[in-house]
N, C-alpha and C positions, 0 to 999 in steps of 0.2 A: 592716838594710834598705838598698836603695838604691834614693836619693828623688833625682829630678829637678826641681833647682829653677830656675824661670821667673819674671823681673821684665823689666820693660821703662824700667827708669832709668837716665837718662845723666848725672845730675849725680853730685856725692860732696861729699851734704851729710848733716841726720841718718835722712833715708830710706835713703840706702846704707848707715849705721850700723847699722839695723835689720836691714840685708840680711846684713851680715856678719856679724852677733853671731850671728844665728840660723844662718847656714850654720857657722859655729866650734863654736854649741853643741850642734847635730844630729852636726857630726863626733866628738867629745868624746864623745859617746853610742854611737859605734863605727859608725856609719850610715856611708854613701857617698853621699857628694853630688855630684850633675853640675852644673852651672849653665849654664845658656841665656837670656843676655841677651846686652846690646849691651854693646860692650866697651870703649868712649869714657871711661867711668866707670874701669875698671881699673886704669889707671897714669896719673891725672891726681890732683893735690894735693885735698884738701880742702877745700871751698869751691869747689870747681870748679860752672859752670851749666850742664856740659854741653857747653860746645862750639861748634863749628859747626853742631851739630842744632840747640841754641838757638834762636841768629842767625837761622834759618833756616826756623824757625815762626812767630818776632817779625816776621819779613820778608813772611811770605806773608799773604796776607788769610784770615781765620778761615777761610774756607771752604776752602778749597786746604791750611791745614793740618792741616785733620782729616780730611781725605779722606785724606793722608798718611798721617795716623795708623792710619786705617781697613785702608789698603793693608800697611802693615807686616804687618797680622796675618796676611796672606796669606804673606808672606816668613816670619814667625817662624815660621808653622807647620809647612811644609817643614822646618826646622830643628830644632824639637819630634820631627816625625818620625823625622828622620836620629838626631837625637839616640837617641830613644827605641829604632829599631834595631841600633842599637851597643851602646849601654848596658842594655838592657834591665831598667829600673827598675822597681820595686817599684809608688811611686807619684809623684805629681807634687806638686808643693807652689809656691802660685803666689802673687806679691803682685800684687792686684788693680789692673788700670788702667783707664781707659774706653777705649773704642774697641776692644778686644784680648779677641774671644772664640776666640783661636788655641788655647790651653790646655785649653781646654771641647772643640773641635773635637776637638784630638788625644788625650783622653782616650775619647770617644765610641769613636772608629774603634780605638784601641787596645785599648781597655776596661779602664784603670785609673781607681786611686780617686783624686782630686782634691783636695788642703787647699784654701782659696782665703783669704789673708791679706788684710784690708780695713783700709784707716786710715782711709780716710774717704769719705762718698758725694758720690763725684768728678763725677757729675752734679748736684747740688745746690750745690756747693760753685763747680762752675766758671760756673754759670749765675748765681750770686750776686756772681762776684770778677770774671766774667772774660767772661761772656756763652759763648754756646753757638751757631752757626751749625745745625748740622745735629743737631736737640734730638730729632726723634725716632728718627734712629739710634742718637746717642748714649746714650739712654732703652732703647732695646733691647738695646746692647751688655751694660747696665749689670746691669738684670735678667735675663736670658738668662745671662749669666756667671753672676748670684748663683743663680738658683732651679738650674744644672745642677753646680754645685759638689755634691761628694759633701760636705761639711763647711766651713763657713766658721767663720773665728776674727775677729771683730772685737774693735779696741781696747780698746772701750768698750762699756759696756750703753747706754751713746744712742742711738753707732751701731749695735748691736743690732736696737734700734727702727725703723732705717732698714728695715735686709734681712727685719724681720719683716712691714714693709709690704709690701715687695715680692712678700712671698710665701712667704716662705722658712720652712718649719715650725721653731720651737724647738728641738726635738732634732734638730737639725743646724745651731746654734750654741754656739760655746763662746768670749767674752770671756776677752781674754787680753791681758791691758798690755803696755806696753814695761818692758824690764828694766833691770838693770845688771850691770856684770860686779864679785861683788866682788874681783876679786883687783885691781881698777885702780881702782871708787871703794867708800873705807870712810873713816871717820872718822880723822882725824889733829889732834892735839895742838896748839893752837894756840902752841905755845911753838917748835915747828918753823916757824914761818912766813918768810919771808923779809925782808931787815930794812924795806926799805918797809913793812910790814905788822906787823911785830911790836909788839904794846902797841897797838894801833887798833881800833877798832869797826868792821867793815868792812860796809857794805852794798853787795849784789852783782849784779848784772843780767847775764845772760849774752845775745848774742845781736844782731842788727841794729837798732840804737837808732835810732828815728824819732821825730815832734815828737810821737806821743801816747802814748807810753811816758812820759810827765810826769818825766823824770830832771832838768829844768832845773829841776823843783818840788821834787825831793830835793836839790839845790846849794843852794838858797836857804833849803832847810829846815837844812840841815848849817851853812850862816854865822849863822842865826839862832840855833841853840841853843847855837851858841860852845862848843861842845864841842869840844876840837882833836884830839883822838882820836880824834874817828869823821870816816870815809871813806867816801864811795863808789867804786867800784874797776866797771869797766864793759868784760866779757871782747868782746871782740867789736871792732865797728866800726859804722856805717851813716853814713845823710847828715846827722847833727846830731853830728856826732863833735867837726868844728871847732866848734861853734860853744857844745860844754857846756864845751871848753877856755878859750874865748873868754870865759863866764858865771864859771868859775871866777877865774880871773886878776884879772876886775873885782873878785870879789866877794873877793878876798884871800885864797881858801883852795886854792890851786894846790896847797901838798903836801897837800891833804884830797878831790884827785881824782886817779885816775888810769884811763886807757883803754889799752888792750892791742892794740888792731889785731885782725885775724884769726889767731888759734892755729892751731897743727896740733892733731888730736884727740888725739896722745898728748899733749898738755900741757893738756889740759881738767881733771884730779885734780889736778894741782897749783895750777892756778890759784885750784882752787874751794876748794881748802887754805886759800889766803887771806882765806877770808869768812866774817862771822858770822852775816848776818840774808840771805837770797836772795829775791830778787824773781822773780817768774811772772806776767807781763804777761798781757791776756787772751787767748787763744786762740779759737781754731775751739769749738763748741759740742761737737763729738763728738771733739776730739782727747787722746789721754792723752802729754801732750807729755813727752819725753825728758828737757830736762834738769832737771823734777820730780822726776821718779826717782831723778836722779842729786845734787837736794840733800838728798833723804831719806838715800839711802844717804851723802854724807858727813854728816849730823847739822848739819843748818844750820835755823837756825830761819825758818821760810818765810811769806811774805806772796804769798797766790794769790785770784785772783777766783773767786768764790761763784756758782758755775755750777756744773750737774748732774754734767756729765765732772771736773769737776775733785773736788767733795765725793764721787768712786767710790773717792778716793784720801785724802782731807784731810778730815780734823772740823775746825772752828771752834774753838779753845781750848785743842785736844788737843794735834795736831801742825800746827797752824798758823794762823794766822790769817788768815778770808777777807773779802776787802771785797768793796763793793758797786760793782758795774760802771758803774751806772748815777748813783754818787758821786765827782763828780772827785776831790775831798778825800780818801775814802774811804781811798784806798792810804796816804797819807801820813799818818792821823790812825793806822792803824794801825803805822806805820811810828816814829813817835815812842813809842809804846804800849811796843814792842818796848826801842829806846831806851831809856826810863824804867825798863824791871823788868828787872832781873837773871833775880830767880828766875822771871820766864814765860819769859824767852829761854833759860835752860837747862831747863826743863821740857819747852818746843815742840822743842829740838833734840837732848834722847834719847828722844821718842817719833818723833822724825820717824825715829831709827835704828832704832826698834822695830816701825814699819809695816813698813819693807823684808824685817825677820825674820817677821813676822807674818802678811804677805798674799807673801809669796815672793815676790817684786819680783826676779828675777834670769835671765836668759836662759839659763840652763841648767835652769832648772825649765820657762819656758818650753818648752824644747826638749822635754823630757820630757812636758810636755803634752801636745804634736803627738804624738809618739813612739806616747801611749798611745791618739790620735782613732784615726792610724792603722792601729795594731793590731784598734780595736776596729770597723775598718770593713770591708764586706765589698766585694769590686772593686763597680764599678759602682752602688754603691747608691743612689744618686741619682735617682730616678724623675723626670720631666719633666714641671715644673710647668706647667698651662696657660698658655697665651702670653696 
């Protein structure tokens, strides 16, 4: 086939990782992929926030920059077009944004079929983190998108539940996680580790450490058990970075922490080489967050909050152990738990290898997924859900 895929992200963080795998593993399927995004994203490091688009929405008053946003869809869609008569693609494959029913547009007057990829319901989401100026455009775009999509794949069966609200008949939803790639993460040998790490018990937090991610509560937990082999090792960076250094030092166990700064993604498999027990902070209610995935497939024994999205992926006892969100303690009582037994720490981290075998956790199955929606879909199929 040739599928024309359309996103509207300027960063290159793990949403652009999602963009690429999947464009990698639709081509690997022998497909032909266009891409029609913005291109700020394309040759900037990882970690990048986008830019001067950024700046430049943070600058403007909500109103002005969602009118922006709005106006884009105008621009992108000309560009869908051109695209679309050049390349004359099969069908379109879109990850959902708000404000941006340019996709829907260009598939109407074209009259092809439509995927429409959802992470999460970015009108709910932004009215709760971030407030919404012009709520019932934005409520329009959001719906309108969902109900004219010939097929939507959302993450999670939570978010499911969002687009079922909306309107959107059943059979024409199909949950679909994020993956991993295994040829980059699989289990490796804790005797390869690097010598910082070699002979330690490492506990792992990947990601933008802030003051309610409780990791000053894991230092203090690591000086008190005076265990000198076990570590916490913190991949990432954020604004309490100085200051778990700061906690350490006092507390005498400076070789029993260590922080990494910001990685490039190819050094994300090896770093996670280094760790025994992984931490998964709480999340969004409907997100099937990435580097979950990513410590199933290296075989790391996982401590995750006990939310709906997250038990679509994690048993209790099984492959992992879930606290209670709403127990500060919680994380850390299970946290020590791990600590103490051996045989549950290696029990949780070769079923956490065996979910990834199990429920196909890999973006090339993904890929085959879509491959088969849209096979089985006929152009246009999509009828027009009452407004």
């Amino acid at each position: 086939m040739k599928i024309l895929y359309h996103h509207r992200i300027a960063s290159k963080d793990g949403q652009y990782v999602h963009v690429e795998e999947i464009i990698n593993a639709l081509r690997s399927l022998g497909h032909e992929v266009i891409v029609v995004a913005p291109s700020i994203a394309e040759h900037a490091e990882f970690g990048s926030d986008g830019g001067w688009v950024s700046r430049l929405r943070q600058a403007l008053p909500k109103f002005f920059s969602e009118l922006l946003e709005f106006g884009y869809s105008f621009f992108v869609f000309f560009k869908l077009i051109s695209a679309i008569i050049k390349h004359r693609p099969d069908a379109i494959y879109e990850r959902y944004n708000l404000f941006l029913p340019a996709g829907i547009w260009a598939k109407k007057i074209c009259r092809l079929k439509l995927l429409l990829e959802v992470n999460s319901p970015l009108y709910d989401e932004r009215m709760k983190y971030g407030g919404i100026s012009l709520g019932a455009l934005a409520k329009w775009t959001e719906f309108y998108t969902w109900r004219n999509a010939d097929h939507i794949c959302p993450v999670t069966s939570v978010l499911a539940g969002y687009i079922k609200k909306a309107g959107v008949p059943e059979s024409r939803i199909t949950v679909i996680p994020n993956g991993i790639d295994p040829s980059k993460f699989y289990p490796v040998q804790s005797s390869k580790r690097h010598p910082n790490f070699k002979g330690k018990l490492t506990i792992g937090f990947v990601g933008f450490c802030r003051e309610w991610h409780q990791l000053d509560k894991l230092l203090s937990l690591i000086s008190e058990t005076n265990q000198r082999n076990l570590m916490l090792l913190v991949i990432g960076d954020g604004p309490v970075a100085s200051e778990l250094k700061q906690q350490a030092k006092q507390l005498g166990i400076e070789d029993n922490f260590y922080i990494t700064g910001l990685v490039k993604r190819s050094e994300m498999p090896s770093w996670l080489d280094q760790i025994d027990i992984a931490l998964q902070p709480a999340v969004t209610p409907w997100s099937s967050p990435l580097k979950l995935i990513e410590y199933l497939a290296k075989g790391k024994a996982i401590i995750a909050p006990d939310t709906n999205n997250i038990r679509e992926l994690l048993t209790h006892g099984s492959n992992a152990l879930l606290y209670d969100i709403e127990n500060p303690n919680s994380i850390l009582d299970k946290t020590l738990t791990i600590i103490n037994d051996e045989r549950l720490r290696l029990s949780l981290q070769q079923e956490a290898i065996n979910t990834v075998k199990d429920k196909r956790l890999t973006w090339d199955n993904n890929a085959t997924v879509i491959e088969s929606i849209f096979t089985n879909l006929a152009p246009s199929l999509a009828q027009p859900v009452k407004q």
